[in-house]
C-alpha positions as CSV (number, residue, x, y, z in Angstrom):
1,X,-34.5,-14.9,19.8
2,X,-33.1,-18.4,19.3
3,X,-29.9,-19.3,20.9
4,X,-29.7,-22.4,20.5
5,X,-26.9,-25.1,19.1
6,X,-26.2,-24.8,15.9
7,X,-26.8,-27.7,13.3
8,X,-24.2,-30.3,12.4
9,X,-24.7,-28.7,8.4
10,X,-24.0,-25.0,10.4
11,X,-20.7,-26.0,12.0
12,X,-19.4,-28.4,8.9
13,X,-19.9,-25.4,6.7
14,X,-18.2,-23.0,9.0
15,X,-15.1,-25.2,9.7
16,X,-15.0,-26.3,6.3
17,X,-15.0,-22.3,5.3
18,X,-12.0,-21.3,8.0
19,X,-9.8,-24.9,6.6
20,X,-9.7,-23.5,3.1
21,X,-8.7,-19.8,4.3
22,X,-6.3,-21.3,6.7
23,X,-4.6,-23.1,4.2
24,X,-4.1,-20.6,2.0
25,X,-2.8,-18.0,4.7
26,X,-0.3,-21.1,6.1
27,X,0.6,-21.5,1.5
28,X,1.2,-17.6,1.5
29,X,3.1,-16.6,4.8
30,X,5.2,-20.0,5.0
31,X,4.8,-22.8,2.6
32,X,5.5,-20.4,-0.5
33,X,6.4,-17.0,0.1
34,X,7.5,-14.0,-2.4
35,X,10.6,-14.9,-3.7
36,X,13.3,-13.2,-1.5
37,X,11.1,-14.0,1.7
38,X,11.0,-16.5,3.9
39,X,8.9,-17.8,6.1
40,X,10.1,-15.8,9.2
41,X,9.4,-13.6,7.8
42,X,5.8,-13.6,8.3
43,X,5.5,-15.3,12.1
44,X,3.1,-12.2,12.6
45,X,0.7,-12.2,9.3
46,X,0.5,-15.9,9.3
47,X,0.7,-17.2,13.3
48,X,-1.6,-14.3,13.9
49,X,-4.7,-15.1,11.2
50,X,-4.1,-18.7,11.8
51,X,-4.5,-18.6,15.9
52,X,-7.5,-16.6,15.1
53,X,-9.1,-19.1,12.8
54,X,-8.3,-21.9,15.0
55,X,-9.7,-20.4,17.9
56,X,-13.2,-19.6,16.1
57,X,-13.6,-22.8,14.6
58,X,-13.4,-24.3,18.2
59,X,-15.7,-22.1,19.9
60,X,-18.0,-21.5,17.0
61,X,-21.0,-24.1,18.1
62,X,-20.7,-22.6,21.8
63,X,-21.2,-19.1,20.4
64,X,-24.9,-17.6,20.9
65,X,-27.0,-17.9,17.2
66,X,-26.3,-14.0,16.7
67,X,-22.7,-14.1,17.6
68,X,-21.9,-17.1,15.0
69,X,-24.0,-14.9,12.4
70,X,-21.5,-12.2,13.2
71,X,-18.6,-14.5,13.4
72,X,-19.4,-16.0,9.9
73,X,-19.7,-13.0,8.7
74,X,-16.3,-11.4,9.4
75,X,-14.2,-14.5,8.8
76,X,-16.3,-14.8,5.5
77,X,-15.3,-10.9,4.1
78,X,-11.2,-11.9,5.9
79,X,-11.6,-15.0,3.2
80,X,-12.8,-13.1,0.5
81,X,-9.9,-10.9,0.7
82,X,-7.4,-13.2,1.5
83,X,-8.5,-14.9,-1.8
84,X,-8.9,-12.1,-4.0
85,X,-4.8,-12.0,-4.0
86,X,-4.9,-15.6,-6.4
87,X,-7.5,-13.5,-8.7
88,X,-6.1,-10.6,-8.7
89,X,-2.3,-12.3,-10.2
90,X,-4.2,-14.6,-11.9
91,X,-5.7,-11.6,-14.1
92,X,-2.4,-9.5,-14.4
93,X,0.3,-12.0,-15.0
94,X,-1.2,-15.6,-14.9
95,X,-1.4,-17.4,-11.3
96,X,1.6,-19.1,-9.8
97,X,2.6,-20.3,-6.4
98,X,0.5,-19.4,-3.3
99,X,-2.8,-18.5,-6.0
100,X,-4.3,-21.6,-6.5
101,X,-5.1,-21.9,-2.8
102,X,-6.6,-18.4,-3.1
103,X,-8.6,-19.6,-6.1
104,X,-10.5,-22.3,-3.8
105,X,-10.3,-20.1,-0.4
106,X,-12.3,-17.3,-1.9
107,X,-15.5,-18.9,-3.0
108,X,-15.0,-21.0,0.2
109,X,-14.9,-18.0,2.5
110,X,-18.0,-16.7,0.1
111,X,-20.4,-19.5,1.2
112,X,-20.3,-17.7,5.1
113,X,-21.9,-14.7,3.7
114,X,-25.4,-16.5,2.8
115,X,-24.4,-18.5,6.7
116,X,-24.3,-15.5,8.3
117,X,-27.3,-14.1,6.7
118,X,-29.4,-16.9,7.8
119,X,-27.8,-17.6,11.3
120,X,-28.5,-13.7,12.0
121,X,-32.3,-13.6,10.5
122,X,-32.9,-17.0,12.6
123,X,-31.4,-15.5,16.0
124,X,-33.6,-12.3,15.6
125,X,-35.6,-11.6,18.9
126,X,-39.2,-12.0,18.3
127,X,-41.0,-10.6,21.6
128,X,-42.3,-7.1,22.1
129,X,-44.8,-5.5,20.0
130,X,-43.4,-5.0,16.2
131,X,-42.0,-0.9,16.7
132,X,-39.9,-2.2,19.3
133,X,-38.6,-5.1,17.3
134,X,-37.7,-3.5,14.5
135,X,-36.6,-0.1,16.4
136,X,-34.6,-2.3,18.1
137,X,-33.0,-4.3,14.7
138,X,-32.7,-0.9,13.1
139,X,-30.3,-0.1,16.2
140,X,-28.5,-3.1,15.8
141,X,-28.0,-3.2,12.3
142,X,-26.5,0.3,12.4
143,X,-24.2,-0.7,15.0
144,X,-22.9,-3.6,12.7
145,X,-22.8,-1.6,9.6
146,X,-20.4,1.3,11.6
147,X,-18.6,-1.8,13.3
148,X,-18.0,-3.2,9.5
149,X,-17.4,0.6,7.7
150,X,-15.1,1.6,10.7
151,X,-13.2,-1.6,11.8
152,X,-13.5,-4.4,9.7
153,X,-13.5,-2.9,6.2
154,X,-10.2,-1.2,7.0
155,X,-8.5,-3.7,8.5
156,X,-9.2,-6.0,5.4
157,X,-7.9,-2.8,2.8
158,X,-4.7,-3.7,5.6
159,X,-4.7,-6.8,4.3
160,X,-4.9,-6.2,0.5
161,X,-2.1,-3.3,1.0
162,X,0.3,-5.6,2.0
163,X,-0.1,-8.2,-0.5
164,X,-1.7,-6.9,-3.9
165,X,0.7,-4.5,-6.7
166,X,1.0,-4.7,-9.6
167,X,2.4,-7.5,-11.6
168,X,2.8,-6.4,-14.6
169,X,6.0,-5.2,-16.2
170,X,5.1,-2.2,-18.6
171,X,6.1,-1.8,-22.0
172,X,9.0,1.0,-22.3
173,X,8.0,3.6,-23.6
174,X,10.8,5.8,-22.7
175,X,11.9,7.9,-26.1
176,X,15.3,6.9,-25.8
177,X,17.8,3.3,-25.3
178,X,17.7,2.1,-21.6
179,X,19.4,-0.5,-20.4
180,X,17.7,-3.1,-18.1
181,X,19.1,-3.1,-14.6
182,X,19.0,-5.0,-10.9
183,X,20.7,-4.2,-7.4
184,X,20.5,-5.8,-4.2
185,X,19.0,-4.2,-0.9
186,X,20.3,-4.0,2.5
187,X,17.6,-6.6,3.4
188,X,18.5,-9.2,0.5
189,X,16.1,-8.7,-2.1
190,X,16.7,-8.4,-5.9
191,X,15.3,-5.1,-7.7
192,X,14.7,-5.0,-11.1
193,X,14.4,-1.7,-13.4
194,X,15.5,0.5,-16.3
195,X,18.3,2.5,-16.3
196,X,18.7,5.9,-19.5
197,X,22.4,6.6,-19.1
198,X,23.2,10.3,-17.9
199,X,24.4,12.5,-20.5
200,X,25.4,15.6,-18.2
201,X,26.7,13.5,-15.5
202,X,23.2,13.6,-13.0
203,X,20.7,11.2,-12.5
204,X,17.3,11.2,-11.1
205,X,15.0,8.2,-9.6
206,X,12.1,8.1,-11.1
207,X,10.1,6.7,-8.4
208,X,7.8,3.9,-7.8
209,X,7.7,1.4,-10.6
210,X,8.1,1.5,-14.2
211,X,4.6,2.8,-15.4
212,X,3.9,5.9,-14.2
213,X,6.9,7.7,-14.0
214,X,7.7,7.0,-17.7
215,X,6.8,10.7,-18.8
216,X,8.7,12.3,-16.1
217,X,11.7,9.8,-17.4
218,X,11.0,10.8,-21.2
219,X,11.3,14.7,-20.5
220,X,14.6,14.3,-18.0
221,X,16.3,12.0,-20.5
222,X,16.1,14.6,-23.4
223,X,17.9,17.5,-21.2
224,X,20.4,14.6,-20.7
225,X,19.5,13.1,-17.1
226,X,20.4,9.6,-16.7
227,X,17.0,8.1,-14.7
228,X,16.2,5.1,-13.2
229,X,12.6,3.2,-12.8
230,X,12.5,0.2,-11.1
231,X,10.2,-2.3,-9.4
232,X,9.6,-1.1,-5.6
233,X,9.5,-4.6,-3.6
234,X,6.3,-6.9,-4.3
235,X,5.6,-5.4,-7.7
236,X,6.4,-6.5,-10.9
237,X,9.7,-8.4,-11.3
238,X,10.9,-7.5,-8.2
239,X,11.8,-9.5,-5.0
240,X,9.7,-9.3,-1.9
241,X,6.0,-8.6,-0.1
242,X,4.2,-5.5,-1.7
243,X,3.3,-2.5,0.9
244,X,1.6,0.1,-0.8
245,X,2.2,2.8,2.3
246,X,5.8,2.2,1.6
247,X,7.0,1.1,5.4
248,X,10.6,0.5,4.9
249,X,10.6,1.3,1.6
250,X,13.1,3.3,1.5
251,X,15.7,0.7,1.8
252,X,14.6,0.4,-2.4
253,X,15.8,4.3,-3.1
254,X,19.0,3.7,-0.6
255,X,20.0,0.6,-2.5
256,X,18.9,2.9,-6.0
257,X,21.2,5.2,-4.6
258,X,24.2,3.0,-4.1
259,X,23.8,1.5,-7.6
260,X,23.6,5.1,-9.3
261,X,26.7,6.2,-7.2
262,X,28.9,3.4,-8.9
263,X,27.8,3.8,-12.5
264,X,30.6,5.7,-14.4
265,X,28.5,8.0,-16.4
266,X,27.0,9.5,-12.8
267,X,28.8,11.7,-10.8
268,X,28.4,10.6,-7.0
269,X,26.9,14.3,-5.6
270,X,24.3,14.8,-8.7
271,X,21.7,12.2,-7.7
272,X,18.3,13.5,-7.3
273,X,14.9,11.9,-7.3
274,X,11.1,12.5,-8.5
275,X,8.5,10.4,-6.5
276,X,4.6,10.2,-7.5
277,X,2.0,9.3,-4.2
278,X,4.0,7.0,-2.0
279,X,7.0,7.2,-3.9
280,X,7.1,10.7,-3.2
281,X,6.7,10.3,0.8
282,X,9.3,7.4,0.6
283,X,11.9,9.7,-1.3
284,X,11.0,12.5,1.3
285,X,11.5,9.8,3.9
286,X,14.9,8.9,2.4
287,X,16.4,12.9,1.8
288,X,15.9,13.1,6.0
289,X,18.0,10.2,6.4
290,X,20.6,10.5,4.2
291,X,22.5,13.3,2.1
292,X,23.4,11.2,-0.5
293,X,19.5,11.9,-2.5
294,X,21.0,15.5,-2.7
295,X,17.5,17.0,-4.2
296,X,13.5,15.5,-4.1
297,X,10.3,16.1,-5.9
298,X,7.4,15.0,-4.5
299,X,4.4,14.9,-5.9
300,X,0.9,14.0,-4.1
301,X,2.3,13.2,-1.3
302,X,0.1,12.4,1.7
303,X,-0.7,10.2,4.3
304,X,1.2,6.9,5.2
305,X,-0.5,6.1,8.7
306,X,-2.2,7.8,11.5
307,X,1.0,9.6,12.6
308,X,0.3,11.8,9.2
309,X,-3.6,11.1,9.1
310,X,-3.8,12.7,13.0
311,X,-2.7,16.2,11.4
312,X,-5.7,16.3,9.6
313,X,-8.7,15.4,11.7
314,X,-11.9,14.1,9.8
315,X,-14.3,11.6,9.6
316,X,-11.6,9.1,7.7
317,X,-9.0,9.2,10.2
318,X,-10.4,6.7,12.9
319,X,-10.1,4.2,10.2
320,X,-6.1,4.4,9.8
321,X,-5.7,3.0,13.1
322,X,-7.6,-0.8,12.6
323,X,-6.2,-0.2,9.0
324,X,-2.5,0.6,9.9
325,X,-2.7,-2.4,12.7
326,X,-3.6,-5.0,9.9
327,X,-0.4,-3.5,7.7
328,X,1.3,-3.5,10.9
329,X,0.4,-7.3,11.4
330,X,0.6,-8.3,7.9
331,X,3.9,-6.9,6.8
332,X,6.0,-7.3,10.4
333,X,7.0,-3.7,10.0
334,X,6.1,-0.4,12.1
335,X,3.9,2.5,11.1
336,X,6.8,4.3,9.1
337,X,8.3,8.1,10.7
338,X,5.4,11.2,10.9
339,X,6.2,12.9,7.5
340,X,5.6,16.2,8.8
341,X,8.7,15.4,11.3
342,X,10.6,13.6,9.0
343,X,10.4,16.8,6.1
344,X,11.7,19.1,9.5
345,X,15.3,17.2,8.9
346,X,15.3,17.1,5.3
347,X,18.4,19.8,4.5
348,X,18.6,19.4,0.5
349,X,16.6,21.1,-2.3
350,X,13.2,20.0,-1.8
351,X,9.9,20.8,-4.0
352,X,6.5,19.9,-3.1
353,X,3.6,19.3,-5.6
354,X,-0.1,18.6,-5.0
355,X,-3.3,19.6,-7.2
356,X,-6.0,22.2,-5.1
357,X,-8.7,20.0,-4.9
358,X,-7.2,16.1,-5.8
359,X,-8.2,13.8,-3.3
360,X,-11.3,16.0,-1.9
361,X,-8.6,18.8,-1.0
362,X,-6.6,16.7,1.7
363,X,-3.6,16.5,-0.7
364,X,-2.9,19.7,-0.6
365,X,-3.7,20.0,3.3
366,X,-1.2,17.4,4.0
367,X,1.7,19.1,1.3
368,X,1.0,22.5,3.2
369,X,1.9,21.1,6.7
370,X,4.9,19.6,5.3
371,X,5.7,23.2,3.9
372,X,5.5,24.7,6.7
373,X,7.4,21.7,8.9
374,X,10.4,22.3,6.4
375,X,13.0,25.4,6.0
376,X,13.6,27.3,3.8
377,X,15.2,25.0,1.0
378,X,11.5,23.8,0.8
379,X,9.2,25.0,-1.7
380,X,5.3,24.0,-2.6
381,X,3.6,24.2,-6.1
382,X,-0.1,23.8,-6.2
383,X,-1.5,22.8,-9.9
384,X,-5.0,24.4,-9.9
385,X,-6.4,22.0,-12.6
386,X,-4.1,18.9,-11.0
387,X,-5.6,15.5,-10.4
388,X,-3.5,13.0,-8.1
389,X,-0.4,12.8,-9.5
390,X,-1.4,14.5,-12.4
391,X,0.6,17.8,-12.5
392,X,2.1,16.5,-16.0
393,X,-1.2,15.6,-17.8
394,X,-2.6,19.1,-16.3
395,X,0.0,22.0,-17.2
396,X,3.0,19.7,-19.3
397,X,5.1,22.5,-20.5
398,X,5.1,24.4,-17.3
399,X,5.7,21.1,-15.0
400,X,8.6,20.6,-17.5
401,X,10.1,23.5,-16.9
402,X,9.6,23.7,-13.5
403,X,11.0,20.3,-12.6
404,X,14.4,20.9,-14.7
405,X,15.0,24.1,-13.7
406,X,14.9,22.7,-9.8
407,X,17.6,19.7,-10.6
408,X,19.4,21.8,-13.0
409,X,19.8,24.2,-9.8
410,X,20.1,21.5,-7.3
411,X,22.1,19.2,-9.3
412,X,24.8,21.9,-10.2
413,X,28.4,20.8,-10.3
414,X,29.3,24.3,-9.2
């Protein structure tokens, strides 16, 4: 095994590599943030990554040959995904701001990979007869390969969670007129949406963003429900840092909730909401806080963090906790509540949907123990044929229905 110094070409690559990813994380977290951020907002997800890169690219020539190979490696996949934000933009909406730097960081932080490969092959130890040597790689390798799967892998899907959605507005497609619509959260940042005026004096959230929920919007418009589909924060035209778990989110359906209870054509006490995925556990999230979202649909709800994940125990669930510490670091916020404790306080009109088998069967694990955490103004409805989210697509005239006949109950004026 060599563990020697490495070259002057070694270390120029390396430190070349970590200036390109450090200037995009430093363009991102405080040079040009989302619009509605600032940069104090992200002391943690920039000060953090950017001690860390520093630090390597100081020690890196003192580092033993198969600890740089492992050290290029890691900050060579962090790179790549750091980048692949300025790709990602740059295919749904054009690239703008922080992007460009991503453009350059990613191919930069792609160059360690080959690095690592031959810093790793050269430190390889060579004595001992050849089962033992490669016994004794095959040992190794397996140990990097569950060190990467189980830790690295899932702290860099943190990573993306907190700053990849999507950017495109949709076409409406809506069957009816809408009007377009903003409102302000608690925290500052401008949402933008759609609003179908009510025609029977309710109104639904249609929850998150403006694509999906469009058929649920179509069918509650034509029994006269005024709905609303806006932009969550991050996504689309809206203000903010995307978090696809939703932590916090629900500041977005409070400040929903405040604009719907001014509007004219809404009456104050008939605001209910439908949420698909993560909209659905941030609308369930939102009923246990406050009575104002007076009934909830949610639909494929599941697991936000390790608090939910721990319920269910499988091979998956070691990965929440490296994955929920990057989110954690990354957005500056906390794991969000335990669903399962959080659907305990909920006292409104609540209906749960899932699919039997969508998402290998853990969907409708996860919706049962919120079933049985709630009371009895809870109810579950499991869609045999149901993908993810796809209770509409699999039985339409029953999900129909179903869902009107719960906010025509729970919506009552009576």
């Amino acid at each position: 095994m060599t563990d020697g110094n490495p070259t002057k070409l070694e270390t120029l690559v390396f430190r070349a590599a970590v200036a390109f990813i450090a200037l995009h994380v430093a363009d991102d977290n405080f040079l040009q943030p989302n619009p509605g951020t600032s940069a104090a907002d992200h002391l943690a997800g920039g000060l953090v990554p950017l001690g860390l890169l520093l630090g390597l690219a100081l020690v890196y020539p003192r580092l033993k040959t198969v600890a740089r190979g492992g050290v290029a490696l890691v900050t060579g996949l962090f790179g790549v995904a750091t980048g692949l934000e300025g790709y990602h933009y740059l295919r749904e909406v054009g690239a703008s701001g922080d992007d460009h730097t991503g453009l350059v960081a990613a191919p930069a932080a792609a160059a360690l990979l080959p690095l690592a490969a031959i810093v790793l092959w050269r430190g390889r130890r060579t004595d001992g007869g050849l089962g033992r040597r490669y016994g004794r790689r095959l040992l190794i390798g397996a140990g990097g390969v569950l060190a990467v799967g189980f830790v690295v892998v899932p702290m860099l899907f943190g990573y993306a969670f907190t700053h990849l959605a999507r950017g495109k507005v949709p076409a409406p497609a809506l069957g009816t007129a809408h009007k377009d619509v903003s409102f302000t959260t608690s925290d500052g940042l401008e949402l933008e949406g759609w609003y179908i005026p009510s025609r029977n004096g309710a109104a639904v959230i249609a929850f998150p963003g403006r694509k999906n929920p469009q058929g649920r919007a179509r069918f509650l418009a034509r029994h006269g429900y005024g709905v609303l589909l806006f932009d969550r924060r991050g996504e689309g035209a809206s203000d903010g840092d995307p978090n696809s778990y939703g932590w916090d989110g629900d500041r977005d359906v409070k400040a929903a909730i405040r604009w719907l209870r001014q509007r004219r054509d809404v009456d104050p006490d008939r605001i209910g909401g439908i949420g698909l995925s993560v909209g659905g556990e941030m609308l369930l999230e939102t009923a246990a806080e406050t009575p104002l979202l007076r009934a909830v649909i949610s639909e494929g709800a599941g697991s936000r963090s390790f608090r939910e994940a721990r319920h269910i125990m499988g091979a998956d669930v070691a990965s929440f906790l490296p994955m929920a510490a990057a989110v954690t670091v990354f957005s500056g916020h906390t794991p969000a509540p335990d669903l399962r404790a959080l659907v305990a306080r909920i006292e409104q009109p609540t209906l749960l949907i899932h699919g039997r088998y969508s998402q290998k069967g853990t969907e409708a694990k996860y919706n049962k123990i919120y079933d049985e955490a709630g009371g009895p103004n809870v109810t579950r409805w499991e869609i045999p044929k149901s993908g993810h989210t796809g209770g509409l697509d699999a039985a339409p005239a029953e999900y129909e229905r179903r869902v009107v006949r719960f906010f025509d109950h729970a919506l009552d004026p009576e």
